[in-house]
N, C-alpha and C positions, 0 to 999 in steps of 0.2 A: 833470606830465611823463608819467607811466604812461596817464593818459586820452589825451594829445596821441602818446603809444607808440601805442596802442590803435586810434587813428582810422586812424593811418598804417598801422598793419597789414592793418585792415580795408578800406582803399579799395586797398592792394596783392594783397589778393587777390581784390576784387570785380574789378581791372581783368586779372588772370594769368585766372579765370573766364572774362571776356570775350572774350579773345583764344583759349583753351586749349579754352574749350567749346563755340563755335558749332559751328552742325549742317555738317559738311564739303559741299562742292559734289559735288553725284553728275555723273561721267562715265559715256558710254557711247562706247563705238567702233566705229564703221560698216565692217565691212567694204565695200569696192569693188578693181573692177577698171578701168583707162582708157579710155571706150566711149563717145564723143560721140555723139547730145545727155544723156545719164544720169548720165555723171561724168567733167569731163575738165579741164585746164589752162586757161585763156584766155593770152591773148599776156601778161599780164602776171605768171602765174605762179600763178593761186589757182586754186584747184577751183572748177570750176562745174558747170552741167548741170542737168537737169529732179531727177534722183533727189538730188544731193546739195541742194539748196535746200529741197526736202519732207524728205526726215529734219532738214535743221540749224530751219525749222518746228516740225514734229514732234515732235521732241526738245527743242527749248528752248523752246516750250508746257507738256511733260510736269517742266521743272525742272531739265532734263542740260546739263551743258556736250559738245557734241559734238565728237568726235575722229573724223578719216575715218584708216581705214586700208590703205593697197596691197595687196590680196593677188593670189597665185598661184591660177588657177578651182580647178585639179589639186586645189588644199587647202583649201578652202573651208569641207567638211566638217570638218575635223580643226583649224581655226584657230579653227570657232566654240566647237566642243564643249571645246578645250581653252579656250577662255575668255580667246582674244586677242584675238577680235572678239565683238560683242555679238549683230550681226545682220549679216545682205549683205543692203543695199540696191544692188542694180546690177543692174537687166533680168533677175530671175533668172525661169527659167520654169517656173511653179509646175506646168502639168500637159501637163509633154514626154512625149511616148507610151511612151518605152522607160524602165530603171532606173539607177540609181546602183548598180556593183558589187552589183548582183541584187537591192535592194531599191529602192521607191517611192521616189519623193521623199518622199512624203508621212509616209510610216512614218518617215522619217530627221531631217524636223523641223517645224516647225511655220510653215504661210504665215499670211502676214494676210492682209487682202481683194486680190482684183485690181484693178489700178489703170493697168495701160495692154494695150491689143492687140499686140501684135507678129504677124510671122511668119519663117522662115527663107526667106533669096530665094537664087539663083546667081549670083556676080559674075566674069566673064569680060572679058579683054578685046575691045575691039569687032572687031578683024578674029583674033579666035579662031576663026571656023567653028563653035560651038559656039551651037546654038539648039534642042534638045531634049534627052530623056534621053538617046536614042540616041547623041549626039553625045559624052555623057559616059562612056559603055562605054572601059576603056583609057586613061583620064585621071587625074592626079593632082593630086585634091583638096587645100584645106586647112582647117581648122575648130578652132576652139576645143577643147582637150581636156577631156572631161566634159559639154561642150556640147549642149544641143539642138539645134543646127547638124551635130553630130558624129554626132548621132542621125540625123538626116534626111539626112546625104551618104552614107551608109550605108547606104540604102533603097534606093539607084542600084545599077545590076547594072553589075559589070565594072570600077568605081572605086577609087580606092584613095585611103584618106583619110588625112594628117598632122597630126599635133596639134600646138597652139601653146598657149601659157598665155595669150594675149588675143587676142581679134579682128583687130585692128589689125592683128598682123602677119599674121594672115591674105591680109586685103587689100594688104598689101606684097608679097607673094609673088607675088601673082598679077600685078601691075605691075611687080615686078623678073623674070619668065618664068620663073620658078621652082617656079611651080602653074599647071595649066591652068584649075581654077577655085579657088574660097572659098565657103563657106556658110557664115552671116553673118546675123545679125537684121538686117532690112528695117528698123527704128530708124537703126542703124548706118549701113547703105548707104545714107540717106538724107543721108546728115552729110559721106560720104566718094563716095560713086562718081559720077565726070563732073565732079569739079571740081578746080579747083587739079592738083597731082600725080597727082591722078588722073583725070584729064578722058580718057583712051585708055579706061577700067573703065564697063561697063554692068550692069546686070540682065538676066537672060533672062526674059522675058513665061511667063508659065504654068506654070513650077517653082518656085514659091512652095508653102510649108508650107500645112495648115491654120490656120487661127487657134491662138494660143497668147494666155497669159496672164501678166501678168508682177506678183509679188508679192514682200513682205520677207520674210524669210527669219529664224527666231530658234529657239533650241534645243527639243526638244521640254517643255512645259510651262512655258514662260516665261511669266509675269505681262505682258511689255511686248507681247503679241499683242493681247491686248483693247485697253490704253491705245490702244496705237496706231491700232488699225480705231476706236476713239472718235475720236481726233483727227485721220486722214482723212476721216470722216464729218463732223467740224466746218471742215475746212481745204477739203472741198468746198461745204457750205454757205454758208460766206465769200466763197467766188469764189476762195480762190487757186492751187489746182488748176488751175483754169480759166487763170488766168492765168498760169502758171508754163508750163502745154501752149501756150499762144500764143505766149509768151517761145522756146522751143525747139525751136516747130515741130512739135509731139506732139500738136496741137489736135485732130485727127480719133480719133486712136486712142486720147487719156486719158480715163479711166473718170470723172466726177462724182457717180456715183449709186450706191448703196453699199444700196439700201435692200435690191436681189435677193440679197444676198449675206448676211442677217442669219439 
């Protein structure tokens, strides 16, 4: 009886072990904001987009179970460093000309590699009158608060810019008359201007930003910067990059080649 005690005891705790000690599943949580084609809803309710399908890649390559999380741009800073989100993956632009609250981007966190072109375009409606800077003198802008768009409507003499927490309603604004223009990653205005609701909304030819560059975003001295430029450099190799930019429409401007950036 004591030996047949004994057995049951011990396969009681080899089996509380098995359940009690496995290694926990690592999460990480992606910061985003809702910005088609990079991170947006489809009609039947799931995230999709070029950036969300490369981090959930990425990430579950690296061993994470991946969690996207909504954020507000305004707090982006203060949502990673408090350690609500892990990283922003969402079109963020790694080397916008002016600062964050008087310091670099770069001093405040840590990019990985560049991995698409953008630029900042001007979205007007079509019988705005509105077809140079001059035109913009006296006008009221709308742009992303904190934004590199926020940056470059600012560079126009005579404008006045309002802040929004995402893009999108940017572009609402200016189709509900409420803004005379938007500045707006050229990504974006790819997705949204001239079609559907907004088929009245164009670009103006020639106020486009210079090139920018758009990178993930993780707190200064995080370990998952390396992993990560590892595992775009292997998710390029594969083709899925590749194929992820053609799925979205990103094909011209996504980066494959990782080698200038080492």
């Amino acid at each position: 009886m004591k030996k047949l005690l004994a057995l049951l005891l011990a396969a009681l705790m080899l089996t509380f072990c098995f359940v009690g000690c496995q290694t926990p599943e690592k999460t990480i949580v992606v910061g985003y904001t809702i910005y088609a084609p990079m991170n947006y809803t489809d009609e039947n309710g799931k995230l999709v987009g070029f950036d969300t399908e490369l981090a959930t890649a990425v990430f579950e390559n690296l061993g994470y179970k991946v969690l996207f999380q909504e954020i507000v741009w305004g707090s982006r800073y203060t949502d990673l460093n408090a350690g609500t989100i892990d990283c922003i993956w969402n079109g963020f632009t790694a080397n916008c000309p002016d600062n964050d609250d008087g310091i670099q981007r770069s001093e405040k966190v840590d990019f990985s590699y560049n991995y698409m072109e953008n630029r900042q375009v001007i979205v007007v409606k079509k019988n705005s009158g509105i077809a140079s800077a001059a035109d913009l003198s006296g006008k009221q802008g709308a742009a992303e608060s904190g934004s590199a768009g926020e940056t470059y409507g600012n560079t126009f003499e005579g404008v006045t810019i309002k802040g929004f927490d995402v893009q999108t309603k940017c572009i609402f604004e200016v189709n509900a008359g409420t803004a005379d223009f938007a500045v707006v990653d050229a990504q974006l205005a790819k997705s949204y201007v001239g079609k559907g609701d907004y088929a009245d909304l164009m670009v103006i030819d020639g106020l486009s930003s210079d090139v920018e560059y758009y990178a993930i975003v993780f707190r200064k001295g995080s370990e998952l910067t390396a992993l990560v430029n590892e595992q775009l450099e292997k998710l390029a190799a594969d083709g899925t990059i590749a194929a992820l930019a053609e799925k979205y429409n990103v094909a011209t401007t996504a980066i494959t080649d990782f080698s200038d950036q080492k």
